[in-house]
C-alpha positions in Angstrom: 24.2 -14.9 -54.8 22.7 -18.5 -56.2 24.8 -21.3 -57.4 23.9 -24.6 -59.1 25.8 -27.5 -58.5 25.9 -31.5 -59.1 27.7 -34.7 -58.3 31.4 -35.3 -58.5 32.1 -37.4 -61.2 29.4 -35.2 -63.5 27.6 -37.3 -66.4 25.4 -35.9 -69.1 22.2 -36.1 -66.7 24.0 -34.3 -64.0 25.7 -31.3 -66.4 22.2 -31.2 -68.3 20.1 -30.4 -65.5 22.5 -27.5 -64.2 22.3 -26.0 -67.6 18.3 -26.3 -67.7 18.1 -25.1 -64.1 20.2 -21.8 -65.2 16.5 -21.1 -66.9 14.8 -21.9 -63.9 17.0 -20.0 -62.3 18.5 -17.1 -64.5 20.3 -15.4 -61.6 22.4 -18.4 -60.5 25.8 -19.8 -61.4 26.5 -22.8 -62.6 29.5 -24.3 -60.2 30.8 -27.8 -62.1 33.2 -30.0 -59.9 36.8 -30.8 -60.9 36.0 -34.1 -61.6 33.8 -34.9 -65.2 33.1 -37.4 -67.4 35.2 -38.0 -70.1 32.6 -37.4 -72.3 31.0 -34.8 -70.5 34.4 -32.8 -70.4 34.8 -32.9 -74.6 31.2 -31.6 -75.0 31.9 -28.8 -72.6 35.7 -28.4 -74.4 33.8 -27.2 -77.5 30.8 -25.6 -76.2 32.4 -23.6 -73.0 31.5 -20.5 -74.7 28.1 -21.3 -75.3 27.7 -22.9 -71.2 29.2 -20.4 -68.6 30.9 -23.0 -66.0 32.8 -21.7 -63.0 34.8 -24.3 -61.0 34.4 -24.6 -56.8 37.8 -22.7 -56.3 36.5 -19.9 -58.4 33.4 -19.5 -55.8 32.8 -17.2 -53.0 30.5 -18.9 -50.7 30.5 -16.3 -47.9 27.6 -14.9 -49.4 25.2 -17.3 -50.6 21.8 -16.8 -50.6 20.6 -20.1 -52.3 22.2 -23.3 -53.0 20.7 -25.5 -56.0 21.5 -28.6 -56.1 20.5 -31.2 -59.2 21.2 -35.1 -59.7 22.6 -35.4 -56.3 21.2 -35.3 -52.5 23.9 -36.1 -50.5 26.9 -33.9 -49.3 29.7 -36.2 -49.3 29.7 -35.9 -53.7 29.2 -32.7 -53.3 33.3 -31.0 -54.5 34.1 -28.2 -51.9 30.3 -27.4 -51.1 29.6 -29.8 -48.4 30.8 -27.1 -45.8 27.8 -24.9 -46.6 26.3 -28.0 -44.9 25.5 -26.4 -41.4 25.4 -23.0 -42.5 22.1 -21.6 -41.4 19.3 -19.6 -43.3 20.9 -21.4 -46.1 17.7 -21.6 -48.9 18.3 -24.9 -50.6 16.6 -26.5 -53.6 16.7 -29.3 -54.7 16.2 -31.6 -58.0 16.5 -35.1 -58.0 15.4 -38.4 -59.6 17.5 -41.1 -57.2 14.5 -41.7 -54.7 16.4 -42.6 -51.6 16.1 -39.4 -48.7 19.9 -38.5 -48.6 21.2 -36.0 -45.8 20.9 -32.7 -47.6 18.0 -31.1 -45.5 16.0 -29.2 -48.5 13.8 -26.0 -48.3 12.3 -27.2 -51.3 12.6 -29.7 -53.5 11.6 -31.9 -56.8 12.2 -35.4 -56.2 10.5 -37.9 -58.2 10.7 -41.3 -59.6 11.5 -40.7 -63.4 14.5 -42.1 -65.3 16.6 -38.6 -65.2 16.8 -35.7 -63.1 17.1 -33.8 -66.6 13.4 -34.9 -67.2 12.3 -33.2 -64.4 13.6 -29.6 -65.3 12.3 -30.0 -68.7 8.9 -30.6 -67.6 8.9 -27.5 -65.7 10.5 -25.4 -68.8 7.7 -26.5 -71.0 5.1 -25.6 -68.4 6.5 -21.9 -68.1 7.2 -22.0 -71.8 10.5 -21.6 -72.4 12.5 -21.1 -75.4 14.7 -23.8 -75.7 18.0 -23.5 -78.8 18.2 -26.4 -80.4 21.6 -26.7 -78.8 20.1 -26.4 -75.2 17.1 -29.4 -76.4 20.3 -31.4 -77.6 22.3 -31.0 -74.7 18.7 -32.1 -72.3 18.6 -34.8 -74.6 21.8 -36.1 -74.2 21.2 -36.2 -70.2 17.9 -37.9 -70.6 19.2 -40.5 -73.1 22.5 -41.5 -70.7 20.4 -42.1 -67.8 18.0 -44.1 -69.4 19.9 -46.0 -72.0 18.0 -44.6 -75.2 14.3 -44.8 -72.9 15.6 -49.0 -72.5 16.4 -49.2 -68.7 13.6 -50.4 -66.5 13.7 -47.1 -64.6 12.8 -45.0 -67.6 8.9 -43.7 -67.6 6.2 -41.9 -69.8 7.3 -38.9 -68.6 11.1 -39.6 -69.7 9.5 -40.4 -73.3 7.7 -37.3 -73.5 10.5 -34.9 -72.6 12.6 -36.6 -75.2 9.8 -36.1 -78.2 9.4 -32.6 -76.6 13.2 -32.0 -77.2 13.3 -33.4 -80.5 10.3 -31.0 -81.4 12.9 -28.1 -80.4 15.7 -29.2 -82.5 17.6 -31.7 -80.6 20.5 -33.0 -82.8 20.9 -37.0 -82.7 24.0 -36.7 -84.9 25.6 -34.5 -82.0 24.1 -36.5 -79.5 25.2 -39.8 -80.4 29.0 -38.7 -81.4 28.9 -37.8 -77.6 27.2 -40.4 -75.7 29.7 -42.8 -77.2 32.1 -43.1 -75.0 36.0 -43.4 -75.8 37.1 -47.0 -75.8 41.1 -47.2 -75.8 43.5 -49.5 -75.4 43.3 -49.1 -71.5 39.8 -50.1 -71.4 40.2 -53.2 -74.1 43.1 -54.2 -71.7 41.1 -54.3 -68.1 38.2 -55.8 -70.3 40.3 -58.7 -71.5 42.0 -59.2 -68.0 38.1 -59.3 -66.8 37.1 -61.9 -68.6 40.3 -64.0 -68.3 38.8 -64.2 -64.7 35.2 -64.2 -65.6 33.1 -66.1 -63.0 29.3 -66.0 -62.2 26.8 -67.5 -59.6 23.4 -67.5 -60.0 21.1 -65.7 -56.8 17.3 -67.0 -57.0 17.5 -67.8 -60.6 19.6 -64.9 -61.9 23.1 -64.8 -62.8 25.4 -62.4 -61.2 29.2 -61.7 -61.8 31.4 -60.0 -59.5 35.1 -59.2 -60.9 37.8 -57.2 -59.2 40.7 -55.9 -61.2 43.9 -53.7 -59.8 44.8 -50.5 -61.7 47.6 -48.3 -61.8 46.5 -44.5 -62.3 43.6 -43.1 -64.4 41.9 -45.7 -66.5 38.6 -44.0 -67.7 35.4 -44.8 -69.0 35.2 -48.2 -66.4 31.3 -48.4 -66.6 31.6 -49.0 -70.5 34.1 -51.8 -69.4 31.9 -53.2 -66.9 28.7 -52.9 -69.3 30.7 -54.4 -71.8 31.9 -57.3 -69.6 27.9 -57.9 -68.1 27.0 -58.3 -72.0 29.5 -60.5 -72.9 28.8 -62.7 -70.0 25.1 -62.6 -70.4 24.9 -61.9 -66.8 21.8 -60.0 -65.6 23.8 -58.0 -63.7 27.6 -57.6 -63.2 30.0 -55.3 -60.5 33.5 -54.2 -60.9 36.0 -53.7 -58.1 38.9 -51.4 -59.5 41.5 -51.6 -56.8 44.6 -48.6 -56.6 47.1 -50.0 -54.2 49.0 -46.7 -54.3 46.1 -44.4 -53.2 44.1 -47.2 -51.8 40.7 -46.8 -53.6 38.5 -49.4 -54.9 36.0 -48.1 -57.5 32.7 -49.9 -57.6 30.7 -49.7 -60.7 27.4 -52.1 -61.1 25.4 -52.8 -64.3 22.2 -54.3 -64.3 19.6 -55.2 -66.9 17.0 -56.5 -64.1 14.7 -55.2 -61.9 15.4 -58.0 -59.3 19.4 -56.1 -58.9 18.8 -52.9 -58.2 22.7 -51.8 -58.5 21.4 -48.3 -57.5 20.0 -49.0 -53.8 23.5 -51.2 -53.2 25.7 -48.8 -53.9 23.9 -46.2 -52.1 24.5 -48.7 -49.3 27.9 -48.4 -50.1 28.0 -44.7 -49.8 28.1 -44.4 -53.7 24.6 -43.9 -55.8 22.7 -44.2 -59.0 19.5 -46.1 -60.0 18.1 -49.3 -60.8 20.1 -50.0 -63.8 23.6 -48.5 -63.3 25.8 -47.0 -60.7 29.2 -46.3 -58.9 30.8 -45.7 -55.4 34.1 -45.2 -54.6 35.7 -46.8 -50.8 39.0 -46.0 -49.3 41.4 -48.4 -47.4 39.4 -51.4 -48.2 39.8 -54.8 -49.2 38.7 -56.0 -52.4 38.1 -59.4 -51.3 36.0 -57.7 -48.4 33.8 -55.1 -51.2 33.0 -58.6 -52.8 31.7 -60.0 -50.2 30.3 -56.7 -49.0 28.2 -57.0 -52.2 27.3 -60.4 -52.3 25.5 -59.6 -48.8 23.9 -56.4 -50.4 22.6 -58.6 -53.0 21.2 -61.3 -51.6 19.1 -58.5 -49.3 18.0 -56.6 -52.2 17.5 -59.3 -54.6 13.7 -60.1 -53.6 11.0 -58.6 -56.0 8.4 -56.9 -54.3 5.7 -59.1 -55.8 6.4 -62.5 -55.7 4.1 -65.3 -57.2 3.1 -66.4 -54.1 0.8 -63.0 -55.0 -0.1 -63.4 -58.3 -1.3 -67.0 -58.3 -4.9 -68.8 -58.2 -5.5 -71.0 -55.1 -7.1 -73.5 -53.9 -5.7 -75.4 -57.4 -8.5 -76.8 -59.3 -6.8 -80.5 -60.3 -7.8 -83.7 -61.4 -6.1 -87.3 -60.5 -3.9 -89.3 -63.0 -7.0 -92.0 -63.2 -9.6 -89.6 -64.5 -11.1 -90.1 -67.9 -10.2 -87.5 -70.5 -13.9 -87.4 -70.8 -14.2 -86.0 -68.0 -11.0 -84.0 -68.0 -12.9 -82.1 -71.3 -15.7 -81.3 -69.2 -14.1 -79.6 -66.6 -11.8 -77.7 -69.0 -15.1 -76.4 -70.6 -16.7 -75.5 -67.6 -14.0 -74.0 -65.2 -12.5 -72.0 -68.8 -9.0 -72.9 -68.1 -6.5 -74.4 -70.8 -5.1 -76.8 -68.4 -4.8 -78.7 -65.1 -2.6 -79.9 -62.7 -2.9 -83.9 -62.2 -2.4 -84.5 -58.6 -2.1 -88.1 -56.5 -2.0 -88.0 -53.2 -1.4 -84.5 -52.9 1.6 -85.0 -55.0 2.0 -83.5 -58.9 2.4 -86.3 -61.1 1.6 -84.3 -64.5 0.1 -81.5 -66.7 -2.9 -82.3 -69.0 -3.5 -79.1 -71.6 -6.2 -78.5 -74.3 -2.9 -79.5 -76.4 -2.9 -82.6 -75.2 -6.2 -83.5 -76.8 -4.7 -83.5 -80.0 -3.1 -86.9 -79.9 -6.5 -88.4 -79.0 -7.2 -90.0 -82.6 -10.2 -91.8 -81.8 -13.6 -90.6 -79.9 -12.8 -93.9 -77.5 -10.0 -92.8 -76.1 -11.9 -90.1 -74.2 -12.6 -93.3 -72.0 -8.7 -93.4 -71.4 -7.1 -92.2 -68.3 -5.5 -88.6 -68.2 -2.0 -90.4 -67.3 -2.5 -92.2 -70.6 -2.3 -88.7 -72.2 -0.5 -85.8 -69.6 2.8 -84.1 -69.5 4.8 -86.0 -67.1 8.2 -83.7 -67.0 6.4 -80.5 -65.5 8.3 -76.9 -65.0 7.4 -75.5 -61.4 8.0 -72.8 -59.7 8.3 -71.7 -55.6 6.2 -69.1 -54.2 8.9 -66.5 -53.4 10.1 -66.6 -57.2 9.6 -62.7 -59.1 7.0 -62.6 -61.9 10.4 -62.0 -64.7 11.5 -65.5 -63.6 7.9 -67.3 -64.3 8.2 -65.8 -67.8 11.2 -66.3 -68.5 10.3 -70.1 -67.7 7.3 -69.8 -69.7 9.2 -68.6 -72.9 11.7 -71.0 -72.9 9.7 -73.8 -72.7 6.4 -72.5 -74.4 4.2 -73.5 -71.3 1.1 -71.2 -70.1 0.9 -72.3 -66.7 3.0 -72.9 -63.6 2.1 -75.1 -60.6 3.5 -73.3 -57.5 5.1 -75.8 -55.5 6.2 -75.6 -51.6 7.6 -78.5 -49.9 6.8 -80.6 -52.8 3.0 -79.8 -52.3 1.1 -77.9 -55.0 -0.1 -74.5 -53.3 -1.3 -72.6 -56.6 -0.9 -72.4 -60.1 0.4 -68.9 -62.1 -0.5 -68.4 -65.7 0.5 -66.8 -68.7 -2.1 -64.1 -67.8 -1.4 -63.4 -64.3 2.3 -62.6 -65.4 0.7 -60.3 -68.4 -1.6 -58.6 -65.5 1.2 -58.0 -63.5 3.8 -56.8 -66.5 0.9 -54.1 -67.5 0.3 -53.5 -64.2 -2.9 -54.0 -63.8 -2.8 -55.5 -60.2 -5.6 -54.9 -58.1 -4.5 -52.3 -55.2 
């Protein structure tokens, strides 16, 4: 006997991939925890006779010959199958797109870093050339889209993008597709949204703005994480957590948003003993604190927060830079030879300015070339430290319409990062 199982809680990536692995696997069962998405749950409602579900209590796991599991690698969301967990000659497979190792101890297994495990399964039905329905392609691309918000969250690849146009070439449905992916928004949810924001605070972490809410419920309020989503929006916070607290059966729900690289609301809930990915995720603690979960987060943040590359590795040093007494004459000549735009004007290893090709423009006569550069530079000049991500040296450059950054470390110019080094890096096209 084979079975084919996912994640409590099941979204559309989760209940997608068991579908798509019943074609990788004909002879298995598809074994759907109690606990589904709302939205999940309505598509299944009308399609059960099209998807053959059975639920864990319906299972006889005595005599299991292989255990498939997709969206999911750790036993503890795992409904009523985590006690094949020591059983031995167990064959275990495994299909996953969340990178982190897990506990489940795989025979075999497909884990990559794409933006849905649905993706995955897809790519291997189009190399063995399966026949998809268009119901089937819909349902796949339903999965792929809620995972990676329409191909818009940072975690989504080009191999996300070319399962979706290969689902759309067998007949996936965006008028189904979109009347499920949008989730149920009731009074409930309008309520906790307006209670969130009556409480609505941010701080800001390394330049990016963070909002932590918690909120006490009373029973089953669903659809939270188009609440939260919702609230990070509203806020125009880059990334946002809610903490739903039930006094009665002491449970806090966690659910993270994120539209940044630099908060990866996936690893920190992981931490937490929940998952997800970069962009979105959930975990769910018993007999804890609010107050403490904040804080717990806030500490998970602050260690997760770093970007890998930092400018400190993407900018130009030693600094090429003139002093404020230097004729624009001369300034001219070393723009021309050295092929830069601008420089840094530096006294006593001090910044005191910017002078830019620009700035040649309010030279109206050819004697003011004899003129001093402070005559003529940018005195109120944007910086940036070294341990600052690539998405905040843009984000500085767009607001202000400037090319270049001096990199500044106790109050000493140590390199300068430009429009083009941020471009390299966006494209990645970093030298290994």
């Amino acid at each position: 006997m084979e079975i084919i199982t996912t994640h409590r809680n099941t979204d559309f990536d989760a209940f997608a991939s068991t579908i798509a692995a019943t074609l990788v696997y004909p002879e298995a069962v598809v074994v759907l925890p109690h606990i589904l998405n709302p939205n999940v749950r309505a598509f299944l409602s009308i399609h059960k006779d099209i998807f053959a579900t059975q639920s864990p209590k319906e299972i006889d796991l005595d005599g299991l010959r292989r255990l498939v599991l997709v969206d999911v690698n750790r036993w503890d969301r795992l409904d009523r199958i985590d006690r094949l967990q020591n059983r031995a000659g167990l064959e275990i497979h495994l299909w996953d797109h969340h990178m982190d190792p897990g506990d489940v101890a795989a025979t075999w297994r497909c884990q990559e870093n794409v933006g849905a495990t649905v993706t995955l399964l897809v790519r291997r039905l189009r190399e063995d050339r399966k026949v998809l329905t268009p119901i089937q392609a819909t349902l796949f691309l339903a999965g792929l889209y809620e995972d990676t918000g329409n191909l818009t969250f940072p975690s989504s690849t080009a191999e996300d993008a070319y399962a979706a146009a290969y689902l759309l070439e067998r007949g996936a449905d965006l008028n189904i597709l979109s009347s499920f992916l949008r989730p149920a928004y009731g009074q409930k949810q309008k309520d906790t949204l307006f209670l969130m924001l009556q409480t609505a605070d941010r701080v800001q972490i390394n330049g990016f703005s963070l909002s932590i809410n918690c909120q006490q419920v009373s029973g089953h309020v669903g659809n939270l994480a188009v609440v939260v989503e919702m609230y990070r929006e509203i806020l125009n916070a880059d990334a946002a957590f809610g903490i739903f607290h039930d006094p009665q059966r002491d449970l806090c729900m966690v659910i993270g948003r994120s539209s940044t690289e630099v908060f990866d609301v996936g690893s920190i809930l992981r931490t937490m003993g929940g998952g997800g990915h970069p962009a979105a995720g959930s975990a769910l603690l018993k007999s804890v604190k609010p107050a403490a979960v904040q804080e717990w987060i806030l500490e998970l943040v602050s260690g997760n927060q770093q970007s890998s590359v930092q400018i400190g590795d993407l900018m130009s040093f030693p600094v090429t830079s003139v002093s404020s007494g230097t004729p624009m004459s001369q300034v001219a000549a070393l723009l021309r030879e050295k092929g830069c735009t601008g420089l840094p004007v530096v006294d006593d290893d001090r910044l005191v300015g910017m002078i830019s090709r620009r700035d040649f423009r309010k030279l109206k006569k050819e004697s003011q070339l004899k003129a001093p550069v402070r005559a003529f530079m940018k005195r109120d000049v944007h910086t940036i430290d070294p341990g600052r991500s690539p998405m905040q040296a843009a984000r500085l450059m767009i607001k202000h319409d400037i090319g270049r950054l001096p990199v500044i470390r106790e109050d000493r110019i140590i390199g300068i990062v430009t429009r083009s080094d941020v471009m390299i890096y966006f494209y990645d096209l970093l030298p290994d």
